[in-house]
C-alpha positions as CSV (number, residue, x, y, z in Angstrom):
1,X,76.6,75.5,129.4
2,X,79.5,78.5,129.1
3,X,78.5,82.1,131.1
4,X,78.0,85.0,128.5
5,X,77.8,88.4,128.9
6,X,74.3,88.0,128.3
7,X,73.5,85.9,130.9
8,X,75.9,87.2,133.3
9,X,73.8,90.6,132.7
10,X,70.4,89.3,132.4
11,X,69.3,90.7,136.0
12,X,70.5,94.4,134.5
13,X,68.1,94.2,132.0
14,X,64.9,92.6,133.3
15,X,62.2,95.7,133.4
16,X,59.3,96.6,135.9
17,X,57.2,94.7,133.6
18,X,58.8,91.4,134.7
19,X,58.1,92.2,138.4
20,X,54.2,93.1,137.3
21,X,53.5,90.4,135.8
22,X,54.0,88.1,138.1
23,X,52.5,90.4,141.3
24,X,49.7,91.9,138.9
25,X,48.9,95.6,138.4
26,X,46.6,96.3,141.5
27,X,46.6,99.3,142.7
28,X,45.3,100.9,146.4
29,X,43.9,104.2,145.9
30,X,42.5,107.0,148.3
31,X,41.6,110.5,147.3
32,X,42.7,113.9,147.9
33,X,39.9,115.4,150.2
34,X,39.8,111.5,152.0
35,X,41.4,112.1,155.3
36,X,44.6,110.8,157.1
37,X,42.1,109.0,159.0
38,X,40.9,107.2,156.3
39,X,44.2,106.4,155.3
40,X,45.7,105.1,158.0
41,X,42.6,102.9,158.0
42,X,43.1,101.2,154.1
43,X,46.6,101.3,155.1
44,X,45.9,99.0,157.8
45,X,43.4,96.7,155.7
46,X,45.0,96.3,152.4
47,X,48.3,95.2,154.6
48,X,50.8,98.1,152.5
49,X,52.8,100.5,153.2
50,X,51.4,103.4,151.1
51,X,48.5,105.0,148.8
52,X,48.6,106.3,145.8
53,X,46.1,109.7,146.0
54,X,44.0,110.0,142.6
55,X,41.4,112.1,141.2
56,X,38.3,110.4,140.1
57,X,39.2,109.6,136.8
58,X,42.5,107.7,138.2
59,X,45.0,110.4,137.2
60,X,47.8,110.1,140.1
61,X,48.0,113.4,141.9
62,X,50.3,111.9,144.8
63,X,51.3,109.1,147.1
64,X,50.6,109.5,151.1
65,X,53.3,106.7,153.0
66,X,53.1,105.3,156.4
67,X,56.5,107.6,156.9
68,X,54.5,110.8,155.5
69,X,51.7,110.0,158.6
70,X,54.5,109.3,160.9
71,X,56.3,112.9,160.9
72,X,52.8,114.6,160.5
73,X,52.2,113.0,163.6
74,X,54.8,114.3,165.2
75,X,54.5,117.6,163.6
76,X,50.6,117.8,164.6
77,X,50.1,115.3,167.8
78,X,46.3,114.7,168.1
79,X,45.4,116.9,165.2
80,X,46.7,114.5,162.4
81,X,43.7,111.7,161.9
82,X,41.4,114.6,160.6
83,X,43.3,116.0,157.9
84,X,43.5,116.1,154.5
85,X,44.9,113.8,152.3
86,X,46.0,115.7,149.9
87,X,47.6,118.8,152.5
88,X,49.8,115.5,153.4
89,X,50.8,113.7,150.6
90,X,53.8,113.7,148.6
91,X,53.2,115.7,145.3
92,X,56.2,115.5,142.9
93,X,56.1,111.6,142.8
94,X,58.8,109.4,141.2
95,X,57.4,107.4,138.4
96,X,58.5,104.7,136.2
97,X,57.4,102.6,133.1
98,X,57.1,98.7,132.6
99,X,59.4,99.0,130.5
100,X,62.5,100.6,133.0
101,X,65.5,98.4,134.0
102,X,65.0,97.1,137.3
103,X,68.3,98.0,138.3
104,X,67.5,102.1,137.4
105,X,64.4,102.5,139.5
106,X,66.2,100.5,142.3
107,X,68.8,102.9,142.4
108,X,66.3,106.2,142.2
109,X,64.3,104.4,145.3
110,X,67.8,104.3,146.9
111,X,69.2,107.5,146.4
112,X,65.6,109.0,146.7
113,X,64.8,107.2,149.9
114,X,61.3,105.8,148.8
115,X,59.8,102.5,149.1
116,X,57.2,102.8,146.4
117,X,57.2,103.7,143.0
118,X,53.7,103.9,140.9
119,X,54.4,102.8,137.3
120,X,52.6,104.7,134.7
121,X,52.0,103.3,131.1
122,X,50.8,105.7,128.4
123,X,50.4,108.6,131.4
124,X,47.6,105.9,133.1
125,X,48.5,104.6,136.1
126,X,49.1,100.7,136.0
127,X,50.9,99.4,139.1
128,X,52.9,100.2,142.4
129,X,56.5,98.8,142.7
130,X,57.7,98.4,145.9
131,X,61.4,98.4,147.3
132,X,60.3,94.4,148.7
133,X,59.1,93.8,145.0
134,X,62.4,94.3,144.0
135,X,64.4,92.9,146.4
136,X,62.0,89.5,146.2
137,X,62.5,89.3,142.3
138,X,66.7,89.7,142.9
139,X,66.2,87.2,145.6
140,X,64.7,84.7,143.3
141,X,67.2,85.4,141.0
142,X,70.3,84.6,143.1
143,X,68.7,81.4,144.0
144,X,67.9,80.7,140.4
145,X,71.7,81.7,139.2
146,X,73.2,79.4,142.2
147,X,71.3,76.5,141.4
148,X,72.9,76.5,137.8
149,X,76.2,77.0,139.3
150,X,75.5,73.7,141.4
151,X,74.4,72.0,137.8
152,X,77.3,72.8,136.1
153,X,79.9,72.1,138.7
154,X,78.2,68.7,139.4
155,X,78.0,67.9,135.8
């Protein structure tokens, strides 16, 4: 089996919608007049590391992170847990599509210093990517490329 630039480059051009389906398209919600309280609450039970913020009809209106609570923490010491949601969440939120290259929206989380992306499909909201989600697929795909190194030197 000879190396191509196809599969040399087939990590390039795997998309989000590789990653989704194989970790599905839930999503963990909260809404803007929840509180921070609430928040830190579903953070703790659905085990992640943020929420996307929605309307009632699912449109995304932001995304409230663990690192978002953390400096209004420190900003408002004992006055944080009562607040709004949506005076605390992040507004102008990065999105991506299922069907963006892996390898773009791992460089916008890097350079924009975010750990999740929601992924929007037809301007509805149909997943969360995570900067783990990524770094699990590559992983799997190292492992996968070595292993056919092995094959081919053994023979």
């Amino acid at each position: 089996m000879n190396q191509t630039s196809v599969s040399n480059l087939a990590a390039d051009s795997a998309s989000v919608r590789r990653i989704l389906d194989r970790k599905g398209s839930a999503v963990h919600a909260i809404r803007p007049d929840d509180t921070i309280g609430t928040a830190v609450v579903t953070l703790r039970d659905k085990k992640v590391g943020a929420l996307v913020v929605t309307n009632a009809e699912g449109d995304l209106k932001g995304i409230l992170s663990e690192r978002d609570i953390v400096r209004k923490m420190a900003e408002t010491p004992g006055q944080t847990l009562p607040q709004k949601v949506s005076e605390n969440m992040t507004r102008d939120v990065v999105t991506c599509t299922p069907d963006d290259k892996l390898v773009e929206v791992l460089r916008q989380m890097s350079d924009g210093r975010f750990r999740h992306m929601p992924v929007m499909d037809d301007g509805k909201l149909c997943g969360v990517l995570t900067i783990g989600d990524l770094i699990a697929y590559r992983l799997s795909e190292l492992e996968y490329e070595a292993l056919h190194m092995k094959q081919m030197i053994a023979g």
